[in-house]
C-alpha positions as CSV (number, residue, x, y, z in Angstrom):
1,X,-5.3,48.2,-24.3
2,X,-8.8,47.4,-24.3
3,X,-8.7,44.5,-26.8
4,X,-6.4,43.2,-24.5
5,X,-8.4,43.7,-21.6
6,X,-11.4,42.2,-23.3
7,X,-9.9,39.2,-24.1
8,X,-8.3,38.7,-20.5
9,X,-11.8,39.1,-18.9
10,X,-13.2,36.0,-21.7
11,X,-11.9,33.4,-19.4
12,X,-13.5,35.0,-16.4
13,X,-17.0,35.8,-17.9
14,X,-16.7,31.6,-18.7
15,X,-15.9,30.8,-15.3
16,X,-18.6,32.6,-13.6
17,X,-21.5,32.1,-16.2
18,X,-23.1,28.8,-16.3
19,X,-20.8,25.6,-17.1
20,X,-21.6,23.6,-19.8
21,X,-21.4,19.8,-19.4
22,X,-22.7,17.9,-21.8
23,X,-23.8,14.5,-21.4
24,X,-22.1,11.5,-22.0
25,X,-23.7,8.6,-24.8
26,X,-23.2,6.0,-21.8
27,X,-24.2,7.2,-18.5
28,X,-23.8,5.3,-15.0
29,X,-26.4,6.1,-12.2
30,X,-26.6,5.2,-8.5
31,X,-30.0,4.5,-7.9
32,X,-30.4,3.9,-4.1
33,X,-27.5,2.2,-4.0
34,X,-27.6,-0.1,-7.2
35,X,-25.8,1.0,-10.2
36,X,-26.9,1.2,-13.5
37,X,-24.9,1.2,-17.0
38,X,-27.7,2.5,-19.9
39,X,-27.5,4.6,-22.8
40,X,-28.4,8.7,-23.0
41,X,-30.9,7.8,-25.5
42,X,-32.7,5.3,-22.9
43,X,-33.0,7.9,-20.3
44,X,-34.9,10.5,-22.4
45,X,-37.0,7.8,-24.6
46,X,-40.0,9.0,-22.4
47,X,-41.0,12.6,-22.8
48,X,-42.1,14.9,-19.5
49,X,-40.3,11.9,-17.7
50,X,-38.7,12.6,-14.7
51,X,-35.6,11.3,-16.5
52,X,-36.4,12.9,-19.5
53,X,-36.5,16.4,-17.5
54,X,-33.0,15.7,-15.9
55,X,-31.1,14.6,-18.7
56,X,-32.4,16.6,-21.3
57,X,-30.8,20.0,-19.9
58,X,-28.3,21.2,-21.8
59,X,-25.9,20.8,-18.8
60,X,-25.3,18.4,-16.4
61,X,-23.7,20.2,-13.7
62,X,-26.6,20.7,-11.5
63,X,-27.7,17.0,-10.7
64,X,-26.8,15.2,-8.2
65,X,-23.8,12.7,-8.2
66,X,-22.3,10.5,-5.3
67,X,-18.6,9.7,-4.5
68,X,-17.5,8.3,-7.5
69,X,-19.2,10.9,-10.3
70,X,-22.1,8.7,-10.6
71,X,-25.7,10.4,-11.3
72,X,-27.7,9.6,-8.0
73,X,-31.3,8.9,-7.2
74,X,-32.7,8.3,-4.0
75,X,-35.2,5.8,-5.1
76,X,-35.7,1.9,-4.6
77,X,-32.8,0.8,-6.4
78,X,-34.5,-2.7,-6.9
79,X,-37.4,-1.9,-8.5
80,X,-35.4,1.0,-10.8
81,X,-34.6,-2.2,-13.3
82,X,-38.6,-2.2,-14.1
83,X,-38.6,1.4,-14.9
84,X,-35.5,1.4,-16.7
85,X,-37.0,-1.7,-18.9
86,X,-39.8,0.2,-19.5
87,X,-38.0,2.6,-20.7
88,X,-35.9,0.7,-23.4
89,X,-38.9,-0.7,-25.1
90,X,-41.9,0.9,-23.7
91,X,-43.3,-2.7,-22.5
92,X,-44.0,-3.9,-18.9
93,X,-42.1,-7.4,-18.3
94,X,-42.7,-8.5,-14.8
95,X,-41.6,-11.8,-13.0
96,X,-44.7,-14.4,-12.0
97,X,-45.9,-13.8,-9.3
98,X,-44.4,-10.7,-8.8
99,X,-45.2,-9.0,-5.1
100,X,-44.1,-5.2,-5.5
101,X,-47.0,-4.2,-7.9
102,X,-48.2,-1.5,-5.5
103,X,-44.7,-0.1,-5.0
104,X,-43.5,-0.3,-8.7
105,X,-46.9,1.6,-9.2
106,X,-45.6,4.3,-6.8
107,X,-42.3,4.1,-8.2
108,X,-44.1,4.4,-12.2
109,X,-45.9,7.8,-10.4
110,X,-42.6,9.3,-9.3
111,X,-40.8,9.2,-12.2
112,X,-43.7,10.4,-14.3
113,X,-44.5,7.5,-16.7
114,X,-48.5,7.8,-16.6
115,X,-48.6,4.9,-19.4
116,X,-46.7,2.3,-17.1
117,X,-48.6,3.8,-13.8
118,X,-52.0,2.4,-16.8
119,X,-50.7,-0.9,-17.3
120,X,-49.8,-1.6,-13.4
121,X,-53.6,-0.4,-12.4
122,X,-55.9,-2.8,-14.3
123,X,-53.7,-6.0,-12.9
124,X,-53.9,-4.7,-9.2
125,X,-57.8,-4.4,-9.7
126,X,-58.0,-7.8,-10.9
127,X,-56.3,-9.3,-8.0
128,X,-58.4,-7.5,-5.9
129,X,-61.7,-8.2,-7.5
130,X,-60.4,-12.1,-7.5
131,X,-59.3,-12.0,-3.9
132,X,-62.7,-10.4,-2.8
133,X,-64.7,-13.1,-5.2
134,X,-61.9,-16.0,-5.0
135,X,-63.7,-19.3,-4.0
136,X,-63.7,-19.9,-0.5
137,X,-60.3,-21.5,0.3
138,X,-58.5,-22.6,2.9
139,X,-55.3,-19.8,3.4
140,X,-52.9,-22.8,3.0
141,X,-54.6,-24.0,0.1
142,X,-51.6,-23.6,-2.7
143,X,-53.4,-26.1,-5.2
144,X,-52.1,-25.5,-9.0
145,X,-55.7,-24.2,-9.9
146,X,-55.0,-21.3,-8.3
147,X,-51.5,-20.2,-9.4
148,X,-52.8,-20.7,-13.4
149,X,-56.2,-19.0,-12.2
150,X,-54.4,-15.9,-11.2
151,X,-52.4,-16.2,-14.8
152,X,-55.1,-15.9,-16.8
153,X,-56.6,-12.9,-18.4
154,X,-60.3,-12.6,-17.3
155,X,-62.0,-12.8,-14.2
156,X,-64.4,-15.7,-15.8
157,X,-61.7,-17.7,-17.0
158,X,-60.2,-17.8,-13.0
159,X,-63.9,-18.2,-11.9
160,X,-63.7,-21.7,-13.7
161,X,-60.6,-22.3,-12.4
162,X,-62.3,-21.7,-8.9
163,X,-65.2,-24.0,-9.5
164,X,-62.3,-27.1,-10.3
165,X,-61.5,-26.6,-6.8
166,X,-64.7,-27.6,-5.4
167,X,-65.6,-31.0,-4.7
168,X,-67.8,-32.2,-7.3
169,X,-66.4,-29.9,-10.0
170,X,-64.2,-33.1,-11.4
171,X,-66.4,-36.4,-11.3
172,X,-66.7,-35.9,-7.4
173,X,-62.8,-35.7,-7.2
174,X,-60.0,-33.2,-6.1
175,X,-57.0,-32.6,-7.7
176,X,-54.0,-32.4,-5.4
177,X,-51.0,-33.8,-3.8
178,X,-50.2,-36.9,-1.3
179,X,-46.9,-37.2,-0.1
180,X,-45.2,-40.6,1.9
181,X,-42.5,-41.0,3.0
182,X,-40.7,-43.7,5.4
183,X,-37.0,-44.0,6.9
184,X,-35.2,-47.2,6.3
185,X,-32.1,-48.9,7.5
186,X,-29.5,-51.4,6.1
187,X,-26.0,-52.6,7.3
188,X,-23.3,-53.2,4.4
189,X,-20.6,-55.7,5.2
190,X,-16.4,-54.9,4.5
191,X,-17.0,-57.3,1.5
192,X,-19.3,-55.8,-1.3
193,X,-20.1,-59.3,-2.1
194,X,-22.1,-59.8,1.1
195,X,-26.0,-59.3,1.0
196,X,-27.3,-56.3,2.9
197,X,-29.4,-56.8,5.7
198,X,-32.2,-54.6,5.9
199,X,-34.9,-53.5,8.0
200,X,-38.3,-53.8,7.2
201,X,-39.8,-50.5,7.0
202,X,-41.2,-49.2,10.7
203,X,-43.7,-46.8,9.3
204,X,-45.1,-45.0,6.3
205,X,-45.9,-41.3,6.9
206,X,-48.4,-39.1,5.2
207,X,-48.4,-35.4,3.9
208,X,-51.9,-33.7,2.2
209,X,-54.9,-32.4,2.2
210,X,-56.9,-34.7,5.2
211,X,-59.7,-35.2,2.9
212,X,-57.6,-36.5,0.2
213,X,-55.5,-38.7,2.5
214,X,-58.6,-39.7,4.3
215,X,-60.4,-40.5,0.9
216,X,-57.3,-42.8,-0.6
217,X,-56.2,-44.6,3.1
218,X,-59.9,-44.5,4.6
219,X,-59.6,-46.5,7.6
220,X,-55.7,-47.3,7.0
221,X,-55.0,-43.9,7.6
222,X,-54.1,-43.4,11.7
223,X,-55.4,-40.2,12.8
224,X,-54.4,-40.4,16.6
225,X,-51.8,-37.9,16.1
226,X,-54.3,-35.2,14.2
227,X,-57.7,-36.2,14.9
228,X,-59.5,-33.2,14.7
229,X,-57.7,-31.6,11.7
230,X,-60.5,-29.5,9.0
231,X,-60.4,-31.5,5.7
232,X,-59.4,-28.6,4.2
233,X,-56.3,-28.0,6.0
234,X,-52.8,-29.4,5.1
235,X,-50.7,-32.2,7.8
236,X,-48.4,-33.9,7.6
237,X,-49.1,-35.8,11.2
238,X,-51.1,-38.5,9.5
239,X,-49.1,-42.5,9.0
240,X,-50.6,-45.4,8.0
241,X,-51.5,-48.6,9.7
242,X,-50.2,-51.1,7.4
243,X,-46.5,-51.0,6.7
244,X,-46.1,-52.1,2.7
245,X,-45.1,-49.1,0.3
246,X,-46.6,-51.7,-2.4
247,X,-49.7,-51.2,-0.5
248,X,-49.8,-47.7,-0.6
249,X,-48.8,-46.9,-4.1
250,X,-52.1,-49.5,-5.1
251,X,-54.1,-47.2,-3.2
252,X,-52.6,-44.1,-4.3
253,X,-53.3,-45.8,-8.0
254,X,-57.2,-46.6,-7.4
255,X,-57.6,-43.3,-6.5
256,X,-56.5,-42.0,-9.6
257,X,-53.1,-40.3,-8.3
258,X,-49.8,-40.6,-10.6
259,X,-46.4,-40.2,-9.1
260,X,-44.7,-37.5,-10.1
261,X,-41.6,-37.0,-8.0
262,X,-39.2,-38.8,-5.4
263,X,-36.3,-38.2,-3.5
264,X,-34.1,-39.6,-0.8
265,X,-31.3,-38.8,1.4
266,X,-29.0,-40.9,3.3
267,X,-26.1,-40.9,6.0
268,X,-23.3,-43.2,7.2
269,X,-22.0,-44.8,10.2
270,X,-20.0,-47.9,11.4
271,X,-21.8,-50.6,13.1
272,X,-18.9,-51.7,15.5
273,X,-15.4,-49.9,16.0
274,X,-14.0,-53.3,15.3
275,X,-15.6,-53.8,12.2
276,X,-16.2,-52.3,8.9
277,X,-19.5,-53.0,8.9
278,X,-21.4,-49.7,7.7
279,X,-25.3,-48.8,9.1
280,X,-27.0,-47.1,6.3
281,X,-30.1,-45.1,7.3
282,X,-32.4,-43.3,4.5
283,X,-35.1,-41.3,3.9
284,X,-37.0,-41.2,1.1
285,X,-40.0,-39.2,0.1
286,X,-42.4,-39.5,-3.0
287,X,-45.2,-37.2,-4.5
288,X,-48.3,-37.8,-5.9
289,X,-50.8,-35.7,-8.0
290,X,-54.4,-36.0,-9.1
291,X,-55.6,-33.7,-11.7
């Protein structure tokens, strides 16, 4: 009688004692909202991790899961892929440019990974340290000096960068960008055969710097529509007086500039209802660059 009332009371001593779940090798998690597929292995590669802590109880009963049995933490889902790399290889891989360094930083702190919180502290002093010692720049000024000065590794290889900016710095000239651009017209006759008759081109527009576009067009350049525009500020109010692309690219070529883009768009309409006639009208852009 007591054996037998021994082994009915196993099941309940089970039930009310602590349930052991173990962990599966492939484990989903909801991370604010994004999921994530990883391995077990993954999750505890970092030790004292936050991760490491919750998956490396011997049961997995007491964490949290949302609708659908999936392990969830309320953190930035976005930035979890960062930490989750990290993770895999123990290496920081971020995007150019990237703008969440101070958040993945907070994010590195949460989940306990002092090594990645290390490697995201030296690059956030650097960009401080360059934006309080940067050369003096205009905030529009997006000229590709900067974007490879902020690339490199040492604060004297993006003061160089800085000193090509100023005037001087290359044989007294800047490198940058011009853009024209003009709209054109031409009507296309029923038979293909039949010579288009185009319009001469009304006016030739410039985008840039205004010192650049002032130092290429000099007194070409009309500036009634942005007279009193700082040469270190971007426009694209400026046109020229003369009306011959050919004109233009010369200049453009004097000074030095090479072209290194173009584009155009262009839209349809009929001339007359009574005739297939077809008005063509364009607009067409190109870019030049001066290192």
């Amino acid at each position: 009688y007591l054996c037998k009332a021994a082994s009915m009371a196993l099941p309940d001593s089970g039930i009310s004692g602590e349930e052991v779940i173990p962990f599966p090798e492939i484990i989903e998690l909801n991370v604010g909202g994004q999921v994530y597929i990883t391995r077990y292995s993954t999750l505890t590669s970092v030790p004292d991790s936050l991760l490491w802590e919750m998956f490396s109880q011997k049961s997995a009963k007491g964490l949290a899961r949302d609708t659908k049995g999936r392990f969830f933490v309320d953190r930035d889902g976005f930035l979890f892929r960062y930490i989750l790399d990290y993770m895999r290889d123990q290496q920081l891989v971020l995007p150019d440019h990237f703008p969440e360094r101070g958040r993945l930083q907070r994010e590195a702190e949460f989940f306990n990974l002092p090594e990645l919180v290390k490697l995201l502290a030296p690059k956030i002093s650097k960009q401080n340290s360059l934006g309080d010692e940067g050369c003096p720049s205009d905030p529009e000024d997006s000229s590709p000096g900067i974007d490879s000065a902020r690339s490199l590794g040492s604060l004297g290889a993006a003061a160089a960068a800085c000193a090509s900016l100023v005037p001087g710095a290359m044989d007294g000239k800047r490198s940058g960008f011009i853009t024209i651009g003009y709209r054109g017209s031409y009507t296309l006759g029923r038979d293909s055969h039949t010579d288009a008759k185009f319009r001469r081109v009304a006016r030739i527009m410039v985008c840039g710097k205004t010192s650049l576009a002032k130092e290429v067009f000099g007194e070409t350049l009309n500036e009634s529509r942005d007279p009193d525009r700082p040469p270190e500020r971007y426009t694209s109010r400026y046109y020229l007086k003369f009306t011959f692309l050919e004109q233009a690219f010369d200049k453009l070529a004097d000074a030095g500039f090479h072209m290194v883009a173009c584009n155009s768009t262009g839209t349809c309409a009929f001339a007359h209802e009574q005739t297939d006639d077809k008005i063509w009208t364009s607009y067409t852009e190109y870019v030049f660059y001066r290192e």
